[in-house]
PAPA-312420 format. One record per residue: z, y, x of N, C-alpha, C in turn. Coordinates in steps of 0.2 Angstrom, whole numbers, padded with zeros to 4 digits, always signed. Atoms other than C-alpha are relative to their C-alpha. Layout:
! residues N
ZYXZYXZYX;...
This chain:
! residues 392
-0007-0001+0003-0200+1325+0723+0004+0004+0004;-0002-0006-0003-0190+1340+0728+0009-0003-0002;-0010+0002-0001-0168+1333+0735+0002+0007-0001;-0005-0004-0003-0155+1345+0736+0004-0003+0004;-0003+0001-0008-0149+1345+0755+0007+0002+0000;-0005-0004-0003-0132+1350+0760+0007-0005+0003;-0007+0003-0004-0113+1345+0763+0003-0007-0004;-0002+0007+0004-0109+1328+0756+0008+0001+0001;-0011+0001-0002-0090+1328+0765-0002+0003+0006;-0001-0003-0006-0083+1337+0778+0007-0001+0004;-0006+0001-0001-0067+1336+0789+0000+0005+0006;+0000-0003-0006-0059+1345+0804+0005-0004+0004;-0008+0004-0006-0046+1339+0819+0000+0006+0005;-0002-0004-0004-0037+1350+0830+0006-0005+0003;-0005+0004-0003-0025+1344+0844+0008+0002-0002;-0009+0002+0001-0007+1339+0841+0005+0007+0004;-0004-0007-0006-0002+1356+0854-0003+0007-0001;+0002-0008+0003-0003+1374+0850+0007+0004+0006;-0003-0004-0005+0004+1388+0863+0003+0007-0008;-0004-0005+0004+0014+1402+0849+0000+0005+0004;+0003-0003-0002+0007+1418+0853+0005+0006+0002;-0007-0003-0002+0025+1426+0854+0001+0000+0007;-0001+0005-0008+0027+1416+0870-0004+0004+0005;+0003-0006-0004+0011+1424+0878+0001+0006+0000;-0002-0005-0001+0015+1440+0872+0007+0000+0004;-0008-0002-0005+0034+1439+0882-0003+0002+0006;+0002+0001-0010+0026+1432+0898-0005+0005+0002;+0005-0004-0001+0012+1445+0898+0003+0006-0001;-0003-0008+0002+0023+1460+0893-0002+0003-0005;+0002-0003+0005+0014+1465+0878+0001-0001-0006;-0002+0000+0006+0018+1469+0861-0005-0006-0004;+0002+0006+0005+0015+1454+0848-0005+0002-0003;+0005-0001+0005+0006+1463+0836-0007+0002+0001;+0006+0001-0005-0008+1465+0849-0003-0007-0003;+0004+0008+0003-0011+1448+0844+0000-0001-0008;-0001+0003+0008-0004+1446+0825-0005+0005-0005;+0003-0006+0004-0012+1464+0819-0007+0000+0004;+0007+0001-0003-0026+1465+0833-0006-0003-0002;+0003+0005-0001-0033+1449+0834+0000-0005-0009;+0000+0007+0007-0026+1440+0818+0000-0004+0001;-0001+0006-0003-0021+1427+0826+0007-0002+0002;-0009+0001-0003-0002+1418+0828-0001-0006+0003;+0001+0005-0006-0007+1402+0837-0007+0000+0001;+0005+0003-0003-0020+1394+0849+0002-0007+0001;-0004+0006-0002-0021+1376+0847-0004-0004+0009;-0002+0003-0008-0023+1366+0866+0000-0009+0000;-0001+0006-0001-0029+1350+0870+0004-0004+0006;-0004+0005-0007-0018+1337+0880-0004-0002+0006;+0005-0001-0005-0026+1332+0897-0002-0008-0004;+0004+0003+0002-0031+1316+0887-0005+0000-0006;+0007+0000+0007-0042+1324+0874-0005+0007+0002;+0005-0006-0001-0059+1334+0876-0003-0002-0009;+0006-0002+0003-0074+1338+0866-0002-0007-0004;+0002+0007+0003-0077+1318+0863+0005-0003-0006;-0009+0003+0005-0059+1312+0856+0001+0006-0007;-0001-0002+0005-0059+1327+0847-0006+0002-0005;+0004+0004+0005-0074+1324+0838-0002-0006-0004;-0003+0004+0000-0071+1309+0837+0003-0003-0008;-0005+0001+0005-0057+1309+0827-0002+0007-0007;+0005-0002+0004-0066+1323+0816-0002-0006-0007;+0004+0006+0004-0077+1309+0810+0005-0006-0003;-0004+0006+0002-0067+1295+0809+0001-0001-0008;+0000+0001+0008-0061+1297+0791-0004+0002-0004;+0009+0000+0003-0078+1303+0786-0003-0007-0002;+0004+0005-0004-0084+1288+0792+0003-0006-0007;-0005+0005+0002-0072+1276+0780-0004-0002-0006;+0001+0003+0007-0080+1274+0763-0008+0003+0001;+0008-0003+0002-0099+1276+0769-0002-0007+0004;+0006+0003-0003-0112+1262+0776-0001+0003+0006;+0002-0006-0007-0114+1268+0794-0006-0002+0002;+0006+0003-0002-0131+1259+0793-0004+0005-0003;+0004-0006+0001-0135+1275+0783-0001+0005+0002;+0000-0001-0002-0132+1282+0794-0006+0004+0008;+0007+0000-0007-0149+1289+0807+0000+0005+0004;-0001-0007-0005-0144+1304+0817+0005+0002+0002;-0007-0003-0002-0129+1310+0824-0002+0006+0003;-0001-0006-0003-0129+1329+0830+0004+0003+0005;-0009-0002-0002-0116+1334+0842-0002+0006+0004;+0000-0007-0002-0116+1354+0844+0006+0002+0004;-0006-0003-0004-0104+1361+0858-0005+0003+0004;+0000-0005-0005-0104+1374+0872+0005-0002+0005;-0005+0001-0006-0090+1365+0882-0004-0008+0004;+0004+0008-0003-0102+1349+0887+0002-0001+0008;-0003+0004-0007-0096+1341+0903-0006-0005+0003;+0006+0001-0002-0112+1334+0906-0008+0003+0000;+0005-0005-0001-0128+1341+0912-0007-0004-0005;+0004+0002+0003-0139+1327+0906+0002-0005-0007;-0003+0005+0007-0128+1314+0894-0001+0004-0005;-0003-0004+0006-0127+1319+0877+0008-0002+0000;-0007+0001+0001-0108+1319+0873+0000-0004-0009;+0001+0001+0006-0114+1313+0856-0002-0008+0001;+0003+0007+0000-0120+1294+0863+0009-0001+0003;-0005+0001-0002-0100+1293+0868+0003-0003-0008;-0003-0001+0008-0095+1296+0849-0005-0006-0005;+0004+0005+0005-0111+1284+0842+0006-0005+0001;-0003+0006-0001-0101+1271+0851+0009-0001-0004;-0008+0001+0003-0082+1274+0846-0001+0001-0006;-0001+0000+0006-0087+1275+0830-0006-0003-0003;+0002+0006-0001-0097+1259+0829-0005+0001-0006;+0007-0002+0004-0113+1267+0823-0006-0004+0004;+0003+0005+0000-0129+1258+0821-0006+0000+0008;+0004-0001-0008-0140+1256+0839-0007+0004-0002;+0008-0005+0001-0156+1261+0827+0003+0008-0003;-0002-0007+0001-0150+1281+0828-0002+0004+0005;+0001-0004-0005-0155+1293+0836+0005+0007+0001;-0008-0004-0001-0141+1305+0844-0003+0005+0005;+0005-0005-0006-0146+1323+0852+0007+0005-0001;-0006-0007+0000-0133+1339+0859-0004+0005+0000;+0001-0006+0000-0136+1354+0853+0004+0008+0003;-0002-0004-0005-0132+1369+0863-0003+0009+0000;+0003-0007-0003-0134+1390+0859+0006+0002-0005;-0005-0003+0002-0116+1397+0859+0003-0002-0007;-0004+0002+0005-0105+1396+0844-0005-0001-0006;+0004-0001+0007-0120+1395+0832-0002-0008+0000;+0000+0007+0001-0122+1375+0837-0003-0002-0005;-0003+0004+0005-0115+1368+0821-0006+0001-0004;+0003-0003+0006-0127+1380+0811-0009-0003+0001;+0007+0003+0000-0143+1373+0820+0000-0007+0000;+0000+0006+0001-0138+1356+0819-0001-0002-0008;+0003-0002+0009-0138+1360+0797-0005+0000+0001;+0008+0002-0002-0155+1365+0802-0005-0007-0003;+0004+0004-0002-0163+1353+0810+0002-0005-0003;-0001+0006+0003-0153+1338+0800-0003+0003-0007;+0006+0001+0003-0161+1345+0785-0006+0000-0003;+0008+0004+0003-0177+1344+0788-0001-0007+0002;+0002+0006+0001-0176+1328+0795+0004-0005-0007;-0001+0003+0008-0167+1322+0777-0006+0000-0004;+0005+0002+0006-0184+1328+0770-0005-0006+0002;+0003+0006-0003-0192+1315+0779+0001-0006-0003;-0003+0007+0005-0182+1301+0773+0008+0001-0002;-0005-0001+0004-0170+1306+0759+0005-0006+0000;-0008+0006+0002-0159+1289+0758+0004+0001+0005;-0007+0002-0005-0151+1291+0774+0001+0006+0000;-0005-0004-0001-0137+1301+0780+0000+0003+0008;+0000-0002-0007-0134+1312+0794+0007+0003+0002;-0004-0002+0000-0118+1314+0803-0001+0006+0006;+0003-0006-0005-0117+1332+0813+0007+0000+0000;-0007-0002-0002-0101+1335+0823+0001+0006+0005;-0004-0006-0004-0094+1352+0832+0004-0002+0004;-0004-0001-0004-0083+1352+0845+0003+0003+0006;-0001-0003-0006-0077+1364+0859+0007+0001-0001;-0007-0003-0005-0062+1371+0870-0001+0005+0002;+0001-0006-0002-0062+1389+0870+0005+0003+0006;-0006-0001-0008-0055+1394+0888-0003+0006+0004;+0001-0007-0004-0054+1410+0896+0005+0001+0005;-0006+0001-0007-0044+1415+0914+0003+0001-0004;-0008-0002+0001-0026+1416+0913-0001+0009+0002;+0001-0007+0001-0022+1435+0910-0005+0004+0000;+0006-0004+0002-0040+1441+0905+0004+0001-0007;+0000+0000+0005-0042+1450+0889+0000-0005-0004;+0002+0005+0006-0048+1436+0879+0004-0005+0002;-0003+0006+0000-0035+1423+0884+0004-0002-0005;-0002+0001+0007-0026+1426+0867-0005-0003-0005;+0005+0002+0006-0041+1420+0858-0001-0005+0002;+0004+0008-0001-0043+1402+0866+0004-0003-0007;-0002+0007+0008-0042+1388+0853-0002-0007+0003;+0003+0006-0001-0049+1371+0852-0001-0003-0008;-0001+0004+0005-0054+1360+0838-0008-0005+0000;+0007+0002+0001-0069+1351+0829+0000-0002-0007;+0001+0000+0009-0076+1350+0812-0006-0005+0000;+0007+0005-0002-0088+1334+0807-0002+0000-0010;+0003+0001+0007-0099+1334+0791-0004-0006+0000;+0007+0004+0005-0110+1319+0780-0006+0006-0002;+0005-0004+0003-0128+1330+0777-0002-0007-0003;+0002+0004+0005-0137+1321+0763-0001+0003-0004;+0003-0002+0005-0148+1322+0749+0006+0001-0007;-0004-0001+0003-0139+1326+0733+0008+0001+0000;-0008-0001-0003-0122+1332+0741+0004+0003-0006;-0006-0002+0004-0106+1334+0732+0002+0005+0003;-0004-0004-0002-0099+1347+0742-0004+0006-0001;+0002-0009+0002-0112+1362+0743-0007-0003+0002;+0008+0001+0000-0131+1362+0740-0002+0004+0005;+0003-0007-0005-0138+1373+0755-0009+0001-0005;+0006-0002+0003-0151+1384+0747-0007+0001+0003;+0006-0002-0006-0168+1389+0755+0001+0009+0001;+0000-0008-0001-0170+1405+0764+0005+0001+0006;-0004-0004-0007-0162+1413+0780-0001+0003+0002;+0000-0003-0006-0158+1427+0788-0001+0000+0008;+0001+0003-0009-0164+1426+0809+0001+0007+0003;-0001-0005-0004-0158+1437+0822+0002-0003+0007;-0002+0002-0007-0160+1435+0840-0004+0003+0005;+0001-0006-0005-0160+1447+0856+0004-0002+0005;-0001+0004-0004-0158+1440+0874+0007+0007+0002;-0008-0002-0002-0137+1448+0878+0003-0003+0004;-0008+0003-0004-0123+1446+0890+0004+0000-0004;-0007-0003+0006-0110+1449+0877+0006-0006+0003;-0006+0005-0002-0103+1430+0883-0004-0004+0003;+0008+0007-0002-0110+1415+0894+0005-0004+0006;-0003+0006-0003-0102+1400+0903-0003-0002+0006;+0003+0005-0007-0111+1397+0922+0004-0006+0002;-0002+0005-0004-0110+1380+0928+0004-0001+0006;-0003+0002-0005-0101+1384+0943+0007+0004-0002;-0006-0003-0002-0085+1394+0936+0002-0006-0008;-0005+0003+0004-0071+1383+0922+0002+0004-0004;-0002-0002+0006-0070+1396+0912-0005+0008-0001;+0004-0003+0004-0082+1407+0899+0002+0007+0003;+0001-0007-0003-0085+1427+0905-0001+0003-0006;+0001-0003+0007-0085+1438+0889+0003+0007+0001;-0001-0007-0001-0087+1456+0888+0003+0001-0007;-0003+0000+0009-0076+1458+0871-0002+0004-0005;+0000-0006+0003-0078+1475+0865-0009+0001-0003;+0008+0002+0002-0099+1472+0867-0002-0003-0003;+0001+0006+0005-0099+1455+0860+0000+0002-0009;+0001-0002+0006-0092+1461+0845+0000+0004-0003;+0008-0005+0002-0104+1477+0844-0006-0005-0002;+0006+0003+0000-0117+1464+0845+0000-0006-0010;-0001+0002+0006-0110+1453+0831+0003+0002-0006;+0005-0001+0005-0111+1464+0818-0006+0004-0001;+0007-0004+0001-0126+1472+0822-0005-0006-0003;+0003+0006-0002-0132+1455+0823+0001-0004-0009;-0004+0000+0007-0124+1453+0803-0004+0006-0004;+0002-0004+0005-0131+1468+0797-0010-0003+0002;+0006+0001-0001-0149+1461+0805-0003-0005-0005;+0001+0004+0003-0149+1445+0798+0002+0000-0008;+0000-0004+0005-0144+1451+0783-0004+0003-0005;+0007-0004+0004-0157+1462+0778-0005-0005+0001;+0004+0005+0000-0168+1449+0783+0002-0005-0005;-0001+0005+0006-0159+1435+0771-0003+0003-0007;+0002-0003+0005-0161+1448+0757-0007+0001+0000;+0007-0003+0000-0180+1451+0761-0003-0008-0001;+0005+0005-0001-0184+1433+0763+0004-0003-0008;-0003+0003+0007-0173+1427+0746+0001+0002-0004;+0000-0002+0005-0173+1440+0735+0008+0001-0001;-0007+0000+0000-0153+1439+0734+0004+0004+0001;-0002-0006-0002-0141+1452+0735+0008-0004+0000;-0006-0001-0003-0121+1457+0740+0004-0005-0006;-0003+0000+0005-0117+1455+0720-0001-0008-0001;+0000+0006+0003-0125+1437+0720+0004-0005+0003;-0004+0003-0004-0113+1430+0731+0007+0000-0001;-0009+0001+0002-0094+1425+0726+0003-0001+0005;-0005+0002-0007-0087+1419+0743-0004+0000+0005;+0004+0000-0006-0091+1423+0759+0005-0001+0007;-0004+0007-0007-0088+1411+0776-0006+0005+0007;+0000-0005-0006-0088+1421+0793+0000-0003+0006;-0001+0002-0007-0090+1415+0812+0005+0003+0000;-0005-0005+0000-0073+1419+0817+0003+0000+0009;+0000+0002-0008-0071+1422+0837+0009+0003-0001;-0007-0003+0002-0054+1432+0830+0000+0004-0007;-0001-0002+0010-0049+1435+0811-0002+0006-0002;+0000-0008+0004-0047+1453+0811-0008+0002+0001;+0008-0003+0002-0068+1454+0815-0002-0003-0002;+0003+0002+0004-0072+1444+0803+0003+0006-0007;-0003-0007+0002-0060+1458+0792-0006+0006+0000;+0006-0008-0002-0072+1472+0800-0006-0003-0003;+0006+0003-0001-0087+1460+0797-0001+0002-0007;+0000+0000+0006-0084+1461+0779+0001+0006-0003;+0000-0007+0002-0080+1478+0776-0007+0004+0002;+0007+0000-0004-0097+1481+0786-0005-0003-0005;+0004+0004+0004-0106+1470+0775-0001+0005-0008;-0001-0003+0007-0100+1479+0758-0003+0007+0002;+0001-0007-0003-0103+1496+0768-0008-0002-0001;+0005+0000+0001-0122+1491+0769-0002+0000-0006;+0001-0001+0009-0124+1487+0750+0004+0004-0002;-0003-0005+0003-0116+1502+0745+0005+0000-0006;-0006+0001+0001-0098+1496+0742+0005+0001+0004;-0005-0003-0006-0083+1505+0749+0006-0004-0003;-0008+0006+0002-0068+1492+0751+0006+0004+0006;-0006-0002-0004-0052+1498+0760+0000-0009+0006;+0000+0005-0004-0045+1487+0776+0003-0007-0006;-0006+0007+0006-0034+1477+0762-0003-0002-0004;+0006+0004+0007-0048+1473+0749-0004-0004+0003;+0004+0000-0004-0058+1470+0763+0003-0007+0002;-0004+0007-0002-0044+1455+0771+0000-0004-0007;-0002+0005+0005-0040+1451+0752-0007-0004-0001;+0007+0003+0003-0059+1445+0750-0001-0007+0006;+0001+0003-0003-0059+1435+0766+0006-0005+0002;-0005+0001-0001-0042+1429+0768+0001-0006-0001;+0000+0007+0001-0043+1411+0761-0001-0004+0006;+0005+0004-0005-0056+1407+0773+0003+0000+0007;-0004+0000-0008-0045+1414+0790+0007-0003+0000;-0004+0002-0001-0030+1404+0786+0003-0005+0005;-0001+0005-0004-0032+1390+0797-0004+0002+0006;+0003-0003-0005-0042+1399+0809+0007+0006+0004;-0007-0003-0001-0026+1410+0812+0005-0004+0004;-0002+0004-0004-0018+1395+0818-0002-0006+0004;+0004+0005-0002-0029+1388+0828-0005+0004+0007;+0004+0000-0006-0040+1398+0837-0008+0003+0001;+0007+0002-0001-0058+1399+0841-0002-0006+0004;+0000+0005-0002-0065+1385+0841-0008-0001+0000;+0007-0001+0001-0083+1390+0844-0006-0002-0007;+0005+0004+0003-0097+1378+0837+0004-0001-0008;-0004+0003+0002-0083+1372+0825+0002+0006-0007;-0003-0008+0003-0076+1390+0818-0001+0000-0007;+0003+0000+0005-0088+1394+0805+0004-0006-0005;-0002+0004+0005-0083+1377+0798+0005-0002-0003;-0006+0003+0001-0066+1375+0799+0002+0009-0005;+0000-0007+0004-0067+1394+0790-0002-0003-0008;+0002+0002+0006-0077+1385+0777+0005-0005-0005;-0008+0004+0002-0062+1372+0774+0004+0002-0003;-0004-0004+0001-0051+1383+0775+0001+0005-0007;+0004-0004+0007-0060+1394+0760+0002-0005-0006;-0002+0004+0005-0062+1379+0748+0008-0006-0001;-0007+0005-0001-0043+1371+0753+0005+0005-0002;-0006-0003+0003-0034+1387+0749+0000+0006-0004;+0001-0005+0007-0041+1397+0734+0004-0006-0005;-0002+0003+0003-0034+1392+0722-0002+0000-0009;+0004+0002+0009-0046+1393+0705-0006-0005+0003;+0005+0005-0001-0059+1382+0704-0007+0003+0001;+0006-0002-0005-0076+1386+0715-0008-0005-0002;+0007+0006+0001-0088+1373+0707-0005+0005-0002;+0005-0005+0003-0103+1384+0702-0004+0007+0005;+0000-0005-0005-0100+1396+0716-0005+0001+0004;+0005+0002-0007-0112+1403+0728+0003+0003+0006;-0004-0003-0006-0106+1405+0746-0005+0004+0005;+0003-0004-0004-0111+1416+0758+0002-0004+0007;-0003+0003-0008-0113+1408+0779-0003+0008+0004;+0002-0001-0005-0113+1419+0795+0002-0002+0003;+0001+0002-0006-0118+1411+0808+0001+0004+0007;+0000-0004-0005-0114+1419+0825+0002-0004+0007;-0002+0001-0007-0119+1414+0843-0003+0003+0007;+0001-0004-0004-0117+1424+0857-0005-0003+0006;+0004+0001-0004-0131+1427+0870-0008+0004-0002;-0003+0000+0004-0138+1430+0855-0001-0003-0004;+0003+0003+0002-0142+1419+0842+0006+0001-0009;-0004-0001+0009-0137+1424+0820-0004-0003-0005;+0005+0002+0006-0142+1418+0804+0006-0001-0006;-0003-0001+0007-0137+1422+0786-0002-0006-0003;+0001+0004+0003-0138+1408+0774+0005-0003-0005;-0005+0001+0005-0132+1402+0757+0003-0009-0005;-0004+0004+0003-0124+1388+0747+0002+0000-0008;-0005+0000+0004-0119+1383+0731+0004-0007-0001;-0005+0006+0001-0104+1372+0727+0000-0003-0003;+0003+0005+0007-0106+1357+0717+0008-0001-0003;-0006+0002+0004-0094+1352+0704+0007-0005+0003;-0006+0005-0003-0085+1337+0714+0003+0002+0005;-0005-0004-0008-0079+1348+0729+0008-0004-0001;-0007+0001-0001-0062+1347+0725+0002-0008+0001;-0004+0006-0002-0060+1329+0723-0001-0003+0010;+0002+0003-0005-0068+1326+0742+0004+0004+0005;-0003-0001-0007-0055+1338+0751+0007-0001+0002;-0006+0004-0002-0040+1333+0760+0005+0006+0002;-0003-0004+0001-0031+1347+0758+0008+0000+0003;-0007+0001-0003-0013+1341+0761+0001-0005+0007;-0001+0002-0008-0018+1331+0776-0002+0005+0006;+0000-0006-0005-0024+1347+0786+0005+0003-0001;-0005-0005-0002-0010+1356+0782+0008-0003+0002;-0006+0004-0003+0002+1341+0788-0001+0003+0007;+0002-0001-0008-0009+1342+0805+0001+0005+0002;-0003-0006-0005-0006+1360+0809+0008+0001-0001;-0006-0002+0002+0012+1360+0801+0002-0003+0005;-0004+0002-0004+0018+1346+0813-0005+0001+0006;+0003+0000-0005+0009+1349+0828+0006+0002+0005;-0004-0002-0004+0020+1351+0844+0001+0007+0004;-0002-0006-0004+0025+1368+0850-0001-0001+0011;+0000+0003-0009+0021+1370+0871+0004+0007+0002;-0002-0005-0006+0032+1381+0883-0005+0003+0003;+0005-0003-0004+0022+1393+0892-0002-0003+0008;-0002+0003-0007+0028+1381+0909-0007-0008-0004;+0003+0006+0004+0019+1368+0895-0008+0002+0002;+0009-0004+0002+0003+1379+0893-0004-0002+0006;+0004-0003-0005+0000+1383+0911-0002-0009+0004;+0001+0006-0002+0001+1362+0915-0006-0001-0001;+0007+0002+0004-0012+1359+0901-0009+0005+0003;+0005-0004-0003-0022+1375+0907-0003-0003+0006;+0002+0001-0007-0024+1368+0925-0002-0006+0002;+0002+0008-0001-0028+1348+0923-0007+0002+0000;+0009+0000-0002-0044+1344+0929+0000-0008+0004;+0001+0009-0003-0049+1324+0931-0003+0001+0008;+0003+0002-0008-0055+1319+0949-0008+0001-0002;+0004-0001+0002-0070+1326+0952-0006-0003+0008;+0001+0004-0006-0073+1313+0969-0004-0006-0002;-0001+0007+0006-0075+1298+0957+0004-0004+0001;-0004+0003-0001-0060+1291+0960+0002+0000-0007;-0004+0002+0005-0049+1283+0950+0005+0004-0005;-0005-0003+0002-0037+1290+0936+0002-0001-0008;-0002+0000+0007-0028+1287+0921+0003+0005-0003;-0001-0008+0002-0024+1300+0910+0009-0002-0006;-0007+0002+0003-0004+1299+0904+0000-0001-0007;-0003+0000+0006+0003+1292+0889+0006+0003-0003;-0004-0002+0004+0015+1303+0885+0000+0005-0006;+0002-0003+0003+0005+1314+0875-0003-0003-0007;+0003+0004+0006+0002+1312+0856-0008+0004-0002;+0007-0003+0002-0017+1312+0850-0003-0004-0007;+0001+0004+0007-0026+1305+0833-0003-0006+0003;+0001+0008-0002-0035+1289+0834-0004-0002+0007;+0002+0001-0006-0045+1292+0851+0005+0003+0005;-0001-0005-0005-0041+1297+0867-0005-0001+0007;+0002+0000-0007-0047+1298+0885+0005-0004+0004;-0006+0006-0002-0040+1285+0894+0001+0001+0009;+0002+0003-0006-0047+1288+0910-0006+0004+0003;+0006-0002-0001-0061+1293+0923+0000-0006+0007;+0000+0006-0006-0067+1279+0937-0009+0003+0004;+0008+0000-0002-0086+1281+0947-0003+0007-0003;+0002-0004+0001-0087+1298+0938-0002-0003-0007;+0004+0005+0008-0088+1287+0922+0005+0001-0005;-0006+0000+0003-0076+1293+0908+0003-0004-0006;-0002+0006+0003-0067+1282+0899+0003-0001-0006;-0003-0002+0006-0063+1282+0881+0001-0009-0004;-0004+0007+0006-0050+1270+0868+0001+0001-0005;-0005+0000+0006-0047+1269+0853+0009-0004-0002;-0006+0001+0002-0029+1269+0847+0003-0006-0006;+0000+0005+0008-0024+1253+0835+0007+0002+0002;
């Protein structure tokens, strides 16, 4: 018997604290629109020293989590690039606070920002296995770059959590994929420095080469072309090259779009991505949100276009169609509460949050309550053991 796999429900979380890209351009002496027209970008959201990769995943899922059986639950995914452990998954943290079943198997995946998209993957072939149950896959990174490099305008933070499952309401993933992968320095995180190394200007050389590659590959392996595609969802390390991305795109199918035809096609999908960030593993999805939360005709029937994009390098084209119940499953005005009220940080705020680092002796340490966070946080680290509560 032949399922339809895809997106059942999805959610994002981003932390309660965002740096205003004004701010950094004062302190840095450079013109704004270096960020607002450059980058496309007017905030970076910033987690408190009480929330990493776990809590904000976490809380991600949580209201996922509400009106399903979590015994249907047989896999958890957890894709990031900021992992804090060499051997734990950071994904057997999250089974526990969100009081999933002991018979599950939990695994982290890890190759730069494309995570999320091999977590889809591999959660849909083990769905063809066994169709009844469900698979939660969660994203979440902390994009951090040194103080005053280039790419310090482009940090973010967030995390996006999906339900995969046979017959999904939200989007059928189709068969077929474009694949492109070619061993790059363009970006890469060693173990001994605190913050990611990214050549910018190369990187993204590589990521639309890496779009026009896998691309022509999607179309060779599916048959499918520019025109059968209604909406198209972009890896976005900063907005305006997803802008170039898609100008680039029409440019290969022999469609000439101006910059402004080019923004108005993509413009949905970067609205929340604009005040947030990059957010790696995460990006892609929260672009996808972002797309079907602020179009505003009706998308059911639709076929979407994904790239995927993770430096080092790792790309893949791939499609989608939208099912009829989309709309009732998105939570539309509660994302745009979360980034509306979010708390503004002074640059004196920024550089607090920038510089915290738990004890790394194994000493003792509780992490302050003055900070607001959603229903988890980080309470703590003791023995090198970190220590996670939930908020009632």
């Amino acid at each position: 018997m032949n399922h339809q796999i895809g997106i059942d429900a999805i959610d994002f979380y981003v932390p309660n604290y965002y740096l205003d890209l004004e701010i950094l351009a004062q302190k840095r002496d450079i013109d704004v629109n270096k960020f607002h027209v450059g980058l496309g970008q007017f905030k970076m959201a910033l987690p408190a020293p009480c929330e990493d990769i776990v809590t904000m995943g976490a809380n991600a899922a949580y209201r996922l989590l509400k009106n399903i059986d979590l015994n249907d639950i047989e896999t958890v995914l957890f894709a990031t690039e900021s992992a804090f452990d060499q051997s734990k998954s950071g994904g057997t943290y999250l089974h526990r606070l969100l009081n999933l079943p002991l018979r599950c198997r939990v695994v982290e995946l890890k190759q730069a920002c494309y995570g999320m998209t091999a977590a889809l993957k591999l959660g849909s072939a083990l769905l063809l296995q066994n169709p009844s149950k469900k698979i939660l896959i969660i994203a979440s990174d902390i994009a951090k770059y040194s103080l005053h490099s280039a790419a310090e305008s482009s940090q973010g933070s967030g995390a996006v959590a999906m339900i995969l499952s046979t017959n999904p309401r939200m989007i059928a993933l189709e068969s077929g994929s474009g694949l492109h992968t070619e061993d790059v320095m363009d970006f890469w995180r060693p173990q001994y420095k605190r913050a990611a190394i990214v050549e910018g200007k190369y990187s993204s050389t590589l990521y639309l080469k890496a779009l026009e590659s896998s691309w022509t590959h999607f179309k060779e392996v599916t048959g499918r072309t520019f025109k059968d595609l209604d909406i198209h969802c972009y890896h976005s390390p900063v907005p305006r090259l997803v802008e170039k991305a898609h100008k680039l795109l029409a440019r290969i199918n022999q469609q000439e779009l101006s910059d402004e035809a080019a923004k108005s096609v993509v413009a949905d999908s970067l609205v929340y991505s604009r005040l947030v960030g990059n957010s790696y593993t995460a990006a892609l999805y929260v672009n996808l949100i972002s797309a079907l939360e602020n179009k505003t005709d009706n998308l059911a029937g639709k076929r979407i276009g994904f790239y995927s994009y993770g430096s080092g390098c790792m790309a893949e084209y791939f499609s989608g169609m939208i099912q009829p119940e989309y709309k009732s499953l998105l939570k539309t005005e509660t994302h745009k509460e979360m980034l509306a009220f979010r708390h503004p940080l002074s640059y004196e705020d920024y550089e607090t949050f920038y510089h915290f680092r738990l004890p790394e002796d194994g000493s003792k340490f509780l992490t302050p309550h003055q900070y607001k966070t959603g229903d988890f946080r980080l309470a703590g680290i003791e023995k090198h053991k970190r220590i996670y509560e939930k908020i009632t």
